[in-house]
C-alpha positions in Angstrom: 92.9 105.8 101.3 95.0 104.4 98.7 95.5 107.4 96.4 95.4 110.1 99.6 98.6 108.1 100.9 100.0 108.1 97.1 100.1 112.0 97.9 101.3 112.0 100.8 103.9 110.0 99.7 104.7 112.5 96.7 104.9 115.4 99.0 107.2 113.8 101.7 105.3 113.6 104.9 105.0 110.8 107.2 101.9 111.6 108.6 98.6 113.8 108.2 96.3 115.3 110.5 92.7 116.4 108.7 90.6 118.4 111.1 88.4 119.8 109.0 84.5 117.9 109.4 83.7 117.3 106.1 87.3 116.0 105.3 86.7 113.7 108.3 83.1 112.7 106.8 84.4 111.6 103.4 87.3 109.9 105.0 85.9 107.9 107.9 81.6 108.2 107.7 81.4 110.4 110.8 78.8 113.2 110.4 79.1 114.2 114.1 80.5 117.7 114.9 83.9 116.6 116.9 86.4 114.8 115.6 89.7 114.3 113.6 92.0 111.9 111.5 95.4 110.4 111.6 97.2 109.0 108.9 100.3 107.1 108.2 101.3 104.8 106.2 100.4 101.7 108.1 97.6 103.4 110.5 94.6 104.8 110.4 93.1 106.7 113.2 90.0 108.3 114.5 89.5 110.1 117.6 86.7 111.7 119.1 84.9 112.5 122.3 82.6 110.2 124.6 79.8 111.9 123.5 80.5 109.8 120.2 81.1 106.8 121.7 78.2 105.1 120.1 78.1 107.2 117.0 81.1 106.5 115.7 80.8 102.9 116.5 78.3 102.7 113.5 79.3 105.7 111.3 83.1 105.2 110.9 84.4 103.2 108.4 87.3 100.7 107.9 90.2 100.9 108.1 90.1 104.0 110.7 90.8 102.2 114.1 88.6 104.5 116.8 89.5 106.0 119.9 87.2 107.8 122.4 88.9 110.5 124.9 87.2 112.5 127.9 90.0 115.2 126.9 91.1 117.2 124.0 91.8 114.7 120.8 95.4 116.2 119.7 96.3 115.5 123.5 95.1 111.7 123.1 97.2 111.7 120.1 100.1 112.4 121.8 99.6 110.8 125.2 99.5 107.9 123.3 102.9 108.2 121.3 101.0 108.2 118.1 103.8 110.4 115.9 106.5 109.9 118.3 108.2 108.5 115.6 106.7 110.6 112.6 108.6 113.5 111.5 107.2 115.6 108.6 103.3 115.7 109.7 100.9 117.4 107.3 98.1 119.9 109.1 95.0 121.3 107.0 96.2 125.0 107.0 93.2 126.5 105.4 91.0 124.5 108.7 93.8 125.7 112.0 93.9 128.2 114.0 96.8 130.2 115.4 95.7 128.8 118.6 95.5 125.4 117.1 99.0 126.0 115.5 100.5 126.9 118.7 98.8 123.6 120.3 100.3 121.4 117.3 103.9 122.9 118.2 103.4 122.3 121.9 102.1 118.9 121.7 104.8 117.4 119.1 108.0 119.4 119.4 109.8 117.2 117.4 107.6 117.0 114.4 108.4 119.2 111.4 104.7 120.2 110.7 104.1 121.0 107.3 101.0 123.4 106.1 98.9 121.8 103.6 96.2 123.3 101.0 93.5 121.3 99.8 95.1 117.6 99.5 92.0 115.8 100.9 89.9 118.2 98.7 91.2 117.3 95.8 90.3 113.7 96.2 87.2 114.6 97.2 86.5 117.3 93.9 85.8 114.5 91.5 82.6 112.4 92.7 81.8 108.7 92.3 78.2 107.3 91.6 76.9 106.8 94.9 77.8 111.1 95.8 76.3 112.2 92.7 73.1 109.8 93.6 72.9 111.2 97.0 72.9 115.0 95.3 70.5 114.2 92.9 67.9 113.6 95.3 69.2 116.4 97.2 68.4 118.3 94.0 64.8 116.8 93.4 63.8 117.8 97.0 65.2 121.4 96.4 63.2 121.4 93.1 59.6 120.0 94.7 60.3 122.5 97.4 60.2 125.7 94.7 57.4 124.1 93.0 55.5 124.6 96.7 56.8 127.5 97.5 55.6 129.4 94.4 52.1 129.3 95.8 53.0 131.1 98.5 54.3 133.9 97.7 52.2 136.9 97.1 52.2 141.1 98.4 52.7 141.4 101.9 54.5 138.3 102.7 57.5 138.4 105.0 60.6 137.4 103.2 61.3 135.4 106.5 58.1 133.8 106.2 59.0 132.4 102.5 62.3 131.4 103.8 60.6 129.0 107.0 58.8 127.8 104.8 61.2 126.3 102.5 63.3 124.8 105.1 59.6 123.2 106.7 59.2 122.0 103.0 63.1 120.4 102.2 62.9 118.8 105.8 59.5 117.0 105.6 60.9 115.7 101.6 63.5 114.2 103.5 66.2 116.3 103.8 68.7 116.0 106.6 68.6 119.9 106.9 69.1 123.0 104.7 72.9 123.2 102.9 72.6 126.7 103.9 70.9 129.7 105.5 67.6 130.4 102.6 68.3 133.7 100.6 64.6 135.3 100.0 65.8 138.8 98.7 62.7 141.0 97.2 62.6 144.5 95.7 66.0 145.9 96.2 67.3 143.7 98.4 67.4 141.6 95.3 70.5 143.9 94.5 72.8 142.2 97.1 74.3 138.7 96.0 73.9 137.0 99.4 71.1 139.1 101.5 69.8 137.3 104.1 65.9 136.9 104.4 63.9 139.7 106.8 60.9 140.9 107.9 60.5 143.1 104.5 57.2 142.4 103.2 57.5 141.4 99.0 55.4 143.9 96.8 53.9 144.0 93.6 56.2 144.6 90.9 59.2 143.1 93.3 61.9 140.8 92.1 62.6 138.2 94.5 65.5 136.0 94.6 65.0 132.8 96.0 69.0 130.7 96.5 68.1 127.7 98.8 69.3 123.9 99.2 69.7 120.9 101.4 71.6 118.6 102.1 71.2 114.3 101.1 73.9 111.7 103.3 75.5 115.0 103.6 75.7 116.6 100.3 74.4 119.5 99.2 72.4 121.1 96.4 72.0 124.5 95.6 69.1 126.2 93.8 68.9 129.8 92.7 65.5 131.5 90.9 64.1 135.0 90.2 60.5 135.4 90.1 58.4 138.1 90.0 55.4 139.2 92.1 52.0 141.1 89.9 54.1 142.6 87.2 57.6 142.5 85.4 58.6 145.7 83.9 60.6 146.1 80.9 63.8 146.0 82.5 63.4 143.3 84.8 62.1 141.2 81.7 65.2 142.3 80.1 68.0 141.6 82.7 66.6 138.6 83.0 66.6 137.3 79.6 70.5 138.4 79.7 71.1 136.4 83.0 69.1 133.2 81.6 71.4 133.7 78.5 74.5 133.5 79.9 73.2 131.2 82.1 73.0 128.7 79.1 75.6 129.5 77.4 77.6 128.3 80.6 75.7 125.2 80.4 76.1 124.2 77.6 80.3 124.8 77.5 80.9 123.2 80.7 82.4 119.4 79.8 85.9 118.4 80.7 89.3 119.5 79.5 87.9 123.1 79.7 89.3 125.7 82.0 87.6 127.5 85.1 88.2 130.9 83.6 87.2 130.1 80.0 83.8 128.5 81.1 83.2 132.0 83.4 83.8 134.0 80.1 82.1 131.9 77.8 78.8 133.3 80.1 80.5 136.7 81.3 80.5 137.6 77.8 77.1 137.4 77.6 76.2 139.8 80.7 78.5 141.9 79.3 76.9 141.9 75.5 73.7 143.0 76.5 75.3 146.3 79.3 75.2 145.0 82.2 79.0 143.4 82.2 79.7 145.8 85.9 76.6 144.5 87.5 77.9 140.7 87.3 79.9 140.9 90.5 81.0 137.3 91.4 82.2 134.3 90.1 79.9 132.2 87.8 80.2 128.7 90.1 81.7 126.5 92.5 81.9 123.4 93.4 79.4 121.3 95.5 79.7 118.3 97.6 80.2 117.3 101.5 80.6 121.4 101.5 78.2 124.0 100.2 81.6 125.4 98.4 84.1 122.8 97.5 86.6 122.4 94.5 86.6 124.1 91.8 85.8 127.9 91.6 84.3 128.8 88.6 86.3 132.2 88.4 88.4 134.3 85.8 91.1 134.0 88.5 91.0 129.9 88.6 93.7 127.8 87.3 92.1 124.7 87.2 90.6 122.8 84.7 87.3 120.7 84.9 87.7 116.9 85.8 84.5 114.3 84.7 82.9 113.8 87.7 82.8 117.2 89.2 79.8 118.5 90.6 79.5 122.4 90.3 77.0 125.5 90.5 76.4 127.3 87.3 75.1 130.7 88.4 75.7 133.9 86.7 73.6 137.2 88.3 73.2 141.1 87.6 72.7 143.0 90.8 71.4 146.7 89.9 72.1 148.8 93.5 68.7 150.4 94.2 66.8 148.6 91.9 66.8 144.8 92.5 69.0 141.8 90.5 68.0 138.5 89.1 70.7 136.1 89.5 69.5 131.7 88.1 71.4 128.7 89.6 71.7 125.0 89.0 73.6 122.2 90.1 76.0 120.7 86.7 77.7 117.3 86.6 81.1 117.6 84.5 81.0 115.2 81.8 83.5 114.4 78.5 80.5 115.3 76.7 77.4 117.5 77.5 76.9 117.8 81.3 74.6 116.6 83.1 72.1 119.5 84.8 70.7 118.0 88.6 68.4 120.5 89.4 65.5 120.6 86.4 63.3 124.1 88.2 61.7 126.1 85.4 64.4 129.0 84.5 62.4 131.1 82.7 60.4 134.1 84.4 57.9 133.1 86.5 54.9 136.1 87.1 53.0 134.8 90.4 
């Protein structure tokens, strides 16, 4: 709370609203699904609903003082005089709707509110021991879950069925759910970066993609491998040999001090090297924490630089249209030194 008012200070408001749920989770504890924070520099407040009445009794965290409402929580804020006397208010801008906007005007029409960009998210980019604890096991369960699912998956299996299965596997580990919807992508489908699973039944010689993860105390890990089904022909041996290549080469550059873009050259290069540079379509990582994709974007078009203690995806792909893609994924912590790699799935290709 300290350094979050430290910025607020530096950027001149008297007071900041976060709306956005996973802001509200790092800040207060509360993993329920309706709620927000107010902050000045003497108070800190939480409101939600009654339906959270006993939730948030256990979950939220000194020094948020709680207040439960049976109407809508920017209302309670200002039926009771809360930033009657707060002039420059900070709103999450990325997280509000026009609606919400309009709302914020209406309620506090002598506020000058101010649109933020990622001020709570940059606190929350750099992770202590305890998050990167919590997304290590994450990791480990997403891990044991592709060592079980490798089994299953065989000709005339329904990509649907693979993905079920993985969120029945990550859920019994102990997982408090999936960290997003499982990509199972076989044959061509393997050719679009973020295909959802169907009823497509895999077939020899297929590629399939399999991008799952889950979440640990609310923080997520994210897995990506390609295996194949029978057979691998020439060219799926050889894109993904190229992908696993650049794939390491990221690895092994990310520490801190070094930029965004460089790292996503230092393995672009390498897709590029071996032909298949316009088939790399996406950025090589993100970040990972309370969201799925967090601080910082691993992207030619970042201008950040990696802290120690970030937690990101490395995750370079090739994605032929008509054909298939490979695309490998693991979850990196940012180190002075070497990094730290979470999720410890074999990357090489796997012929079920």
């Amino acid at each position: 709370m300290t350094l979050l008012r430290e910025e607020m200070r530096a950027r001149g408001l008297d007071a900041l609203l976060v709306t956005n749920l996973p802001n509200v989770r790092y800040l207060t504890g509360f993993t329920g699904s309706h709620g927000l924070c107010l902050i000045t520099p003497r108070r800190a407040v939480f409101v939600t609903d009654t339906r959270y009445q006993l939730q948030s009794r256990d979950e939220v965290r000194p020094p948020f003082r709680r207040l439960i409402t049976r109407s809508g929580l920017l209302e309670t804020i200002a039926r009771a005089g809360l930033l009657d006397r707060h002039r420059r208010v900070g709103f999450e801008s990325g997280h509000v709707t026009v609606a919400q906007h309009r709302n914020l005007r209406r309620l506090f029409p002598g506020a000058s509110l101010r649109p933020l960009a990622e001020l709570v998210e940059n606190l929350t980019a750099v992770k202590d021991s305890s998050e990167i604890r919590s997304m290590a096991k994450a990791a480990a369960i997403t891990d044991a879950a592709f060592a079980e699912i490798l089994s299953e998956i065989r000709p005339g299996v329904r990509e649907r069925e693979i993905a079920a299965r993985i969120s029945y596997l990550q859920r019994c580990a102990g997982a408090g759910g999936d960290a997003f919807d499982v990509i199972v992508a076989s044959g061509p489908r393997a050719a679009l970066p973020h295909a959802r699973a169907t009823a497509r039944k895999i077939r020899v010689g297929d590629l399939v993609i399999l991008d799952f993860g889950c979440t640990v105390d609310g923080y997520c890990s994210d897995l990506t491998r390609t295996v194949a089904v029978g057979r691998a022909s020439r060219r799926a041996r050889e894109v993904h040999r190229a992908v696993l290549e650049a794939q390491s080469a990221g690895i092994a550059g990310a520490r801190a001090g070094i930029s965004a873009a460089v790292l996503d050259r230092i393995a672009r290069v390498r897709i590029e090297e071996a032909g298949y540079g316009p088939y790399f379509n996406h950025s090589l990582g993100h970040g990972l924490g309370l969201s799925l994709h967090a601080r910082p974007r691993i992207s030619s078009l970042s201008m950040e630089r990696l802290r120690e203690g970030m937690v990101v995806t490395i995750e370079p792909g090739i994605y032929i249209p008509g054909w298939g893609g490979v695309r490998i994924e693991d979850d990196i912590v940012i180190r002075a030194g070497a990094c730290r790699v979470l999720t410890h799935s074999p990357r090489e290709l796997i012929i079920l």
